[in-house]
C-alpha positions in Angstrom: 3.7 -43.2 -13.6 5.4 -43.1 -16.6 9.1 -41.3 -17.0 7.2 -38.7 -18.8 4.3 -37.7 -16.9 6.6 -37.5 -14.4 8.1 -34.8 -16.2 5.0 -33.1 -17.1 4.4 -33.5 -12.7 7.5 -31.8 -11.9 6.6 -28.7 -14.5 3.3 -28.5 -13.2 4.2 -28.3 -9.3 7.8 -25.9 -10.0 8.5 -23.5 -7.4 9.5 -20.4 -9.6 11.7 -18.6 -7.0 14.2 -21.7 -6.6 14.5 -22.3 -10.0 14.6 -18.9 -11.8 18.5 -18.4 -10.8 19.3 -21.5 -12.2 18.0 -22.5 -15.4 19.7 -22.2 -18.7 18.0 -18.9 -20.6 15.7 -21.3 -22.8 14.9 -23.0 -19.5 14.2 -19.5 -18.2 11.7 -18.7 -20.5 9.9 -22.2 -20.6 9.1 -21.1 -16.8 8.2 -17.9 -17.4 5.4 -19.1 -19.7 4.0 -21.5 -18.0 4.8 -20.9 -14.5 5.3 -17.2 -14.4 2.4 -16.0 -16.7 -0.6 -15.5 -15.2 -1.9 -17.8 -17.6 0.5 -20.4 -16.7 -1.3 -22.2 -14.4 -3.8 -22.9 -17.4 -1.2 -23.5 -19.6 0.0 -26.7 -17.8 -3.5 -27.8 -17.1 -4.3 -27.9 -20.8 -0.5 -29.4 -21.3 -1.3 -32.1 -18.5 -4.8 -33.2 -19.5 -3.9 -33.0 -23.6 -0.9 -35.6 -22.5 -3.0 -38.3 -20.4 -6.1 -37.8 -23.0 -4.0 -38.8 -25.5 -1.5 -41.5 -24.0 -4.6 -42.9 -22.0 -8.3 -42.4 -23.4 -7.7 -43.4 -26.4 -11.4 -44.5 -27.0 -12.0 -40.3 -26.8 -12.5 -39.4 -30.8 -9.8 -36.2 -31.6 -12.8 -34.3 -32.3 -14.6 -34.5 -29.3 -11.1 -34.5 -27.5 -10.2 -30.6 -29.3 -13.5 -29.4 -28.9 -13.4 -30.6 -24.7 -9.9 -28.9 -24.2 -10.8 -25.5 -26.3 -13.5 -25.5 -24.0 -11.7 -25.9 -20.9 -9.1 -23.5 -21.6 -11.5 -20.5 -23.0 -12.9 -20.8 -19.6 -9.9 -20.9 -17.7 -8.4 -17.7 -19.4 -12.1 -16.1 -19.2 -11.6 -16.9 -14.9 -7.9 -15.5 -15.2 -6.9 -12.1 -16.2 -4.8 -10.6 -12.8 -0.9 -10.8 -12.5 -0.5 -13.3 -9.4 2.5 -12.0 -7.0 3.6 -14.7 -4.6 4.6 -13.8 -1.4 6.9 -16.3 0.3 8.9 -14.9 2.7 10.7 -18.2 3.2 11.8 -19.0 -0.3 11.5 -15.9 -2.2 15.3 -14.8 -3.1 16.9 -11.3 -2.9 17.3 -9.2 -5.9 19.6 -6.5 -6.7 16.5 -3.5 -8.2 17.5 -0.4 -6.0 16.5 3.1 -5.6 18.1 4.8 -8.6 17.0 2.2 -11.2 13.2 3.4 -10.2 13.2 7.6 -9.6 14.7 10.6 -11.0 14.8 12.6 -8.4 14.4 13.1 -5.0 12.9 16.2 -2.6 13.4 16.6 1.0 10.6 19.2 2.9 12.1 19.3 6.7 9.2 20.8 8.2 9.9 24.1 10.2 9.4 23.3 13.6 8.6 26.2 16.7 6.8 26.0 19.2 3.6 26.8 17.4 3.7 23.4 15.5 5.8 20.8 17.2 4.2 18.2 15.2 5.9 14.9 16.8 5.8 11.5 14.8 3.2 11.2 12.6 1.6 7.5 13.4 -0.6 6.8 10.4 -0.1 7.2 7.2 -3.7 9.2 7.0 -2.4 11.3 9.2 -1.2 13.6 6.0 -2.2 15.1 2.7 0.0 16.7 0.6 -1.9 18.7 -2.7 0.5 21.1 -4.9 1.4 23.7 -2.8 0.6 22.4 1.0 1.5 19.6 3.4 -1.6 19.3 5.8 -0.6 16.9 8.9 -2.5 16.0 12.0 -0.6 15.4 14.9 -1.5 12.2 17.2 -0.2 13.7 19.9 -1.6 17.2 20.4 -4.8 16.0 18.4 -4.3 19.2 16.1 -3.7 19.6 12.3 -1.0 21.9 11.4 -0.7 23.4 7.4 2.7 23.8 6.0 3.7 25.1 2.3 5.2 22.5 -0.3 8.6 24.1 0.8 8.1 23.0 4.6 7.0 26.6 6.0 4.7 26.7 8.9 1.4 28.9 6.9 -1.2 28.6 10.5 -2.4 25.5 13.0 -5.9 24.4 12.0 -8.9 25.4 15.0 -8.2 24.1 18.2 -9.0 21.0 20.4 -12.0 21.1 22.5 -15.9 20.2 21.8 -17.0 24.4 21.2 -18.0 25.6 17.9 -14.9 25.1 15.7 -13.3 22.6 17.7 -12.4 19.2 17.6 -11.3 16.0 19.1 -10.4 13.3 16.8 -10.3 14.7 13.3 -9.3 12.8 10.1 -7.9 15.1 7.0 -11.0 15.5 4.3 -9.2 17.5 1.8 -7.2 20.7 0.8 -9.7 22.9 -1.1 -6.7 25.0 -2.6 -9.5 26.9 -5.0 -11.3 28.4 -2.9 -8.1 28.8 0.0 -10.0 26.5 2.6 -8.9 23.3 4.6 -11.8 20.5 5.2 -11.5 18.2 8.2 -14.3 15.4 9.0 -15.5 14.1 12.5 -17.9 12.0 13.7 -20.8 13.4 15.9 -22.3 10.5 16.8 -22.6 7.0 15.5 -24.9 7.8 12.8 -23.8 11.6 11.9 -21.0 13.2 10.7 -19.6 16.6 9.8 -17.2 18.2 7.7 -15.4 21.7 9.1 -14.2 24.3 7.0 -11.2 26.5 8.3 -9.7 29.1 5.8 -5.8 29.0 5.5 -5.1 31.1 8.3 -6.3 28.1 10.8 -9.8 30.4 11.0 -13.0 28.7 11.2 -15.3 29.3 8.9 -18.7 26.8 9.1 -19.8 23.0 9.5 -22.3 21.1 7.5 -24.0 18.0 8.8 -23.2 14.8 6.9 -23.8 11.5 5.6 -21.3 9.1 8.5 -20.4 7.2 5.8 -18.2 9.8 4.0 -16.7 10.5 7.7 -14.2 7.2 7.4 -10.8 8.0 8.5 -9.5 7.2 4.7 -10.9 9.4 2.3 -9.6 10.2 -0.8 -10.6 12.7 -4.7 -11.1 11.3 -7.2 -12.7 12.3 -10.8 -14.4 15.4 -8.4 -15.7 13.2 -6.2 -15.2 11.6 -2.6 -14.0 7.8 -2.5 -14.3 6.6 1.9 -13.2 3.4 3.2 -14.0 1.3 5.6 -12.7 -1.5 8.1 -14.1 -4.6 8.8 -15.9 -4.1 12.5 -15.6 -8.0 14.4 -18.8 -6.4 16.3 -20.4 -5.4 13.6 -24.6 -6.2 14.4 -26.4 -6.6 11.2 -25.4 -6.7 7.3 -21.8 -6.1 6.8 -21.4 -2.7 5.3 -19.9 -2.1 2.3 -15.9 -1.7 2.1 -16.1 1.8 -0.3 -18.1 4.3 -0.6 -18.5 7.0 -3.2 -20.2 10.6 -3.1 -20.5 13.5 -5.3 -18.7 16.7 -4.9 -22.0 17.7 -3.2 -21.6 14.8 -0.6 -24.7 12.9 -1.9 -24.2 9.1 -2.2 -23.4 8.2 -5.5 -22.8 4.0 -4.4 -21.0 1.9 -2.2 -19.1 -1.3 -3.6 -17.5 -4.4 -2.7 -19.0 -5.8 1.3 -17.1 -6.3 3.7 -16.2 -10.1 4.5 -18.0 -11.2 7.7 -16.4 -12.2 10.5 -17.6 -11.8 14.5 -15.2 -11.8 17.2 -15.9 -14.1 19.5 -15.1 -12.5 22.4 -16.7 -8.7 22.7 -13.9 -6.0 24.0 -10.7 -8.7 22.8 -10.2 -7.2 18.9 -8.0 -8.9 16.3 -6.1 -6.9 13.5 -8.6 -6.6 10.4 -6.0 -5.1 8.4 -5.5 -1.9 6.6 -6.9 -0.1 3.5 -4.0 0.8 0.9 -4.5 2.9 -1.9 -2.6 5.0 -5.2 -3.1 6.6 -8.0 -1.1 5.5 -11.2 -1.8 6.0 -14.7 -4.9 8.5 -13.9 -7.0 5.3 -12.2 -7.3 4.8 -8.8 -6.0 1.4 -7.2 -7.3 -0.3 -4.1 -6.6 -2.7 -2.3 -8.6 -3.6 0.8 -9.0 -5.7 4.1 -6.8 -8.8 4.5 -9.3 -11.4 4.2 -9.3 -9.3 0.4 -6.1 -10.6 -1.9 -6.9 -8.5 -4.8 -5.6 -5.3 -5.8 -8.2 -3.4 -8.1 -8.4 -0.3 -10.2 -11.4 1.6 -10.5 -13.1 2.8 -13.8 -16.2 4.5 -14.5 -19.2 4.2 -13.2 -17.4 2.7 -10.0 -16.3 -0.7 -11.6 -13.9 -2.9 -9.7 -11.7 -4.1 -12.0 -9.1 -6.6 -10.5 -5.5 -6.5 -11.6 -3.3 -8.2 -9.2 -3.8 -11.5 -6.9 -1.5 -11.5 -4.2 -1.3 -15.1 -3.0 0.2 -15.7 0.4 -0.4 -19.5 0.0 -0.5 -21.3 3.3 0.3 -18.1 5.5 -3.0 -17.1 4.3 -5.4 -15.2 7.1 -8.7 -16.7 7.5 -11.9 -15.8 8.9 -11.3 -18.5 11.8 -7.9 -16.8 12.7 -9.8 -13.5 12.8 -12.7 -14.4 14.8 -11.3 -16.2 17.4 -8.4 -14.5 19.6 -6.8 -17.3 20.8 -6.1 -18.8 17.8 -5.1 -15.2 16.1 -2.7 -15.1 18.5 -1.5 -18.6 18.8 -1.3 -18.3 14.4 0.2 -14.2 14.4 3.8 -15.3 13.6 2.8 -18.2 10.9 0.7 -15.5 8.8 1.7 -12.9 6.4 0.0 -9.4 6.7 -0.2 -7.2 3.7 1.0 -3.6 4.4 1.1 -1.7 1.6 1.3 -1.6 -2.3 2.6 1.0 -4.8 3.8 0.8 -8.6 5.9 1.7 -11.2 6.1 1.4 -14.6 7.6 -2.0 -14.3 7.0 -3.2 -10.9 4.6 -3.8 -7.9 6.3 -2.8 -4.8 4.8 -4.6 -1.8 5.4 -4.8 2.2 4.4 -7.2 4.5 4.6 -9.0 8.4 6.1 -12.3 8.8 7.0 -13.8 12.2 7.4 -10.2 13.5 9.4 -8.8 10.8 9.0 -6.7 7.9 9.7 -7.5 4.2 9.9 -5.5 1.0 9.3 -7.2 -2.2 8.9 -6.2 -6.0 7.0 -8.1 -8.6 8.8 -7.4 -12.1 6.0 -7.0 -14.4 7.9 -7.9 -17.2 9.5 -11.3 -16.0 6.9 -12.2 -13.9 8.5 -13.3 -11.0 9.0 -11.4 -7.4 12.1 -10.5 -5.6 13.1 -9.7 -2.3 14.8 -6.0 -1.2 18.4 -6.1 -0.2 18.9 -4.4 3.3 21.2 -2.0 3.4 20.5 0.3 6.1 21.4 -1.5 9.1 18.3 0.3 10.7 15.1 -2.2 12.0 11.5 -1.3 10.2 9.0 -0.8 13.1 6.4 -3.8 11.6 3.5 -1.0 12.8 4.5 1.2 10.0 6.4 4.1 12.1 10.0 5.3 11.9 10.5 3.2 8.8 14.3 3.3 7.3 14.1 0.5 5.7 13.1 -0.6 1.9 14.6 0.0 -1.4 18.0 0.3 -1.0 19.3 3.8 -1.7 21.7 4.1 -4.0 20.6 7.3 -5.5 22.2 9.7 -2.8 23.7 7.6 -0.5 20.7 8.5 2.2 18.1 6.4 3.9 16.7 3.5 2.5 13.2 4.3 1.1 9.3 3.2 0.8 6.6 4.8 0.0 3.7 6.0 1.9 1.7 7.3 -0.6 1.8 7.5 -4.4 0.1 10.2 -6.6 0.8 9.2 -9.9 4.7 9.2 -10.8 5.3 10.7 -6.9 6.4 8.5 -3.9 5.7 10.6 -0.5 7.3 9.1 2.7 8.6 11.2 5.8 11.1 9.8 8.6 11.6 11.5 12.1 14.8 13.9 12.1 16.4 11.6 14.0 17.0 9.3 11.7 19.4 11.9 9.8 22.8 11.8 10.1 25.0 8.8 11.2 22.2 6.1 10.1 22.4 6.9 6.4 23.9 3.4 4.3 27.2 2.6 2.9 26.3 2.5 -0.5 27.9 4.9 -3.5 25.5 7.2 -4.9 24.7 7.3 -8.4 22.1 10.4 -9.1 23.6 13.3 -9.1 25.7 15.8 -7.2 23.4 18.2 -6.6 20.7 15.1 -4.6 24.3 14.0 -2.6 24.8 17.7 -1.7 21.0 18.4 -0.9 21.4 15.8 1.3 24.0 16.5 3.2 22.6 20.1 3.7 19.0 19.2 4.8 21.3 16.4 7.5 23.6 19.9 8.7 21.1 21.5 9.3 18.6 19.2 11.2 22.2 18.5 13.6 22.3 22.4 14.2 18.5 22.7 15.5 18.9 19.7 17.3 22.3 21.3 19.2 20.8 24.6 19.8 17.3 23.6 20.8 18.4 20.3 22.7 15.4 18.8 20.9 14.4 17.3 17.7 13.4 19.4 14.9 10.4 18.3 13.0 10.2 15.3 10.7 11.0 15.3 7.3 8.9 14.9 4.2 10.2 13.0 0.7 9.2 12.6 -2.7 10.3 11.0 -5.1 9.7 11.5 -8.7 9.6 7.9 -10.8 11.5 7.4 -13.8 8.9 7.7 -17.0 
């Protein structure tokens, strides 16, 4: 090969996340364009095949030559219209983004804690909605839901466990009807029947209504006055896959479902494999999805239910596949060699993801603008459980000096998280604050005070809801 296609070779096959801190600024912005882009890959195709047609077929007429590479790149760009984050846990470097460059302010909601509501740690990140003026949270370990105000005040505990009228088992959050003052919590009746159960805000019950299983999954979300349910992938699934999404009216009819589920059967009944979780957000007044890990692509929804893709996440060769998921003994043998998505938020300039590697967790952001991803610092000195609870670990706080941060939810320009009182006071990082005093001093206060109960009560207090408003 000649000295320059060996050039064009080595700009073709460039690993961004070695090179980036390197290159001149001109350099820089070469990459960017043609590595970076999302059209980049393109870009060097057309590049690539434009050199050798030239250099080497010269018997092609320039006409017929234009005409075959306008072609080739109209469909290309046509095929390619997502942002693709790489995840590459081994190569990717650390940046220095932090807390304070992405919100505005923070809010901390210690929940009041007696012994009508000892809530416990909340597992799953279902396991709580928060609306305008509530926090509704089901605890794993007394199987009850509890309401609290937006300031952390115990308002009544929702019905009580058993299998009589009004009671219930295992109960996933519906919604908080703040309208008409009433709390809605799903359950499944049978395999083919669910129901939804209305309690007022005083924890009374008020009626059930029989329906439709599918809008009984234990994600559910509003959205445009209607319900959006999600479902897992099911390894003993018997028949079609269903569908991963579901969509029903405010009346609970069926509206659609969209996108199926990718088929995969186990192939030993009773021995499960991880299929991987739902995430989801709202930003920008659209609803964002992102699905099953066998699923790469993070979509936004529009009318009429259209899936519209907008990010690709490529995990390259630690890549899940259906043969890792339907066969045990190779999931386990292949756990630590594959990447597991766990969650994915944004901001006005970056995609904020988490993921499993080798048994560890990693926090990354994708800078929209430059087009290239970047590894969290750590800061906190405190291990992320890789199953998603007690999490101190994330963007690096630098905005009051507290715990490092990541999201569990996003509404719009709100992050929510929550962390177990524990985790307050003595664990907090070493880093200067930068917001302002009043956040340092809120702080401190919410930290006091969590040390009192704990001293007086010889027991943990309750844990401890935050959001965080993003920057505009």
């Amino acid at each position: 090969m000649s000295t320059s296609l060996t050039k064009i070779a080595l700009v073709h096959s460039v690993d961004t996340n070695a090179v980036i801190p390197v290159f001149s600024r001109v350099k820089n912005l070469a990459v960017r364009i043609l590595v970076n882009n999302p059209y980049g890959y393109f870009l060097r195709n057309f590049i690539f095949f434009y050199y050798i047609c030239r250099t080497k077929i010269k018997y092609m007429t320039h006409r017929f030559l234009y005409s075959f590479l306008v072609l080739l790149f109209a469909q290309a760009c046509s095929e390619s219209g997502q942002d693709i984050i790489k995840i590459d846990p081994e190569r990717t470097l650390q940046g220095s983004l932090s807390l304070n460059n992405l919100v505005e302010s923070i809010e901390y909601i210690p929940l009041e804690t007696n012994v009508n509501c000892m809530v416990g740690v909340i597992r799953q990140n279902q396991n709580i909605k928060v609306s305008n003026n509530y926090i509704l949270v089901y605890c794993s370990t007394t199987r009850l839901c509890y309401l609290f105000s937006r300031t952390g005040k115990f308002v009544s505990k929702i019905g009580d466990k058993g299998n009589g009228p009004g009671e219930y088992l295992n109960a996933s959050l519906f919604a908080i009807d703040e309208k008409n003052q009433q709390i809605i919590l799903s359950t499944k009746v049978s395999r083919d029947e669910g129901q939804l159960m209305y309690y007022n805000f005083n924890g009374k019950f008020l009626h059930t209504i029989s329906v439709d299983k599918r809008l009984c999954g234990p994600i559910c979300t509003q959205f445009n006055n209607e319900f959006v349910t999600m479902h897992l992938n099911d390894p003993f699934n018997e028949g079609e896959p269903p569908f991963n999404y579901s969509f029903f009216s405010s009346d609970y009819e069926l509206l659609s479902e969209r996108i199926k589920n990718i088929d995969f059967v186990s192939t030993q009944r009773g021995v499960g494999t991880y299929p991987g979780d739902y995430w989801y957000y709202m930003y920008n007044g659209q609803l964002h999805v992102k699905n099953a890990i066998l699923n790469d692509t993070v979509y936004r929804i529009i009318k009429e239910h259209i899936f519209v893709p907008k990010y690709i996440i490529n995990t390259g060769k630690y890549s899940l596949s259906v043969q890792d998921l339907s066969d045990p003994e190779l999931y386990m043998k292949e756990y630590n060699s594959r990447i597991f998505i766990c969650s994915v938020f944004e901001t006005h300039d970056y995609v904020l993801v988490s993921y499993i590697y080798n048994n560890e967790k990693f926090f990354q952001y994708y800078d929209k603008k430059e087009f290239c991803s970047m590894l969290f610092p750590k800061s906190s000195g405190i291990p992320a459980d890789i199953y998603g609870v007690n999490i101190a670990s994330g963007i690096p706080n630098d905005y009051d000096g507290g715990l490092d941060f990541w999201p569990k939810q996003q509404n719009e320009n709100e992050f929510v998280t929550w962390y177990d009182a524990s985790f307050f006071g003595g664990n907090n990082n070493n880093l200067t604050p930068k917001g302002p005093q009043r956040a340092v001093d809120q702080l401190k206060k919410v930290t006091s005070d969590l040390k009192e109960y704990k001293v007086n009560n010889k027991t943990e207090a309750n844990p401890v809801i935050i959001i965080a408003r993003l920057k505009k």
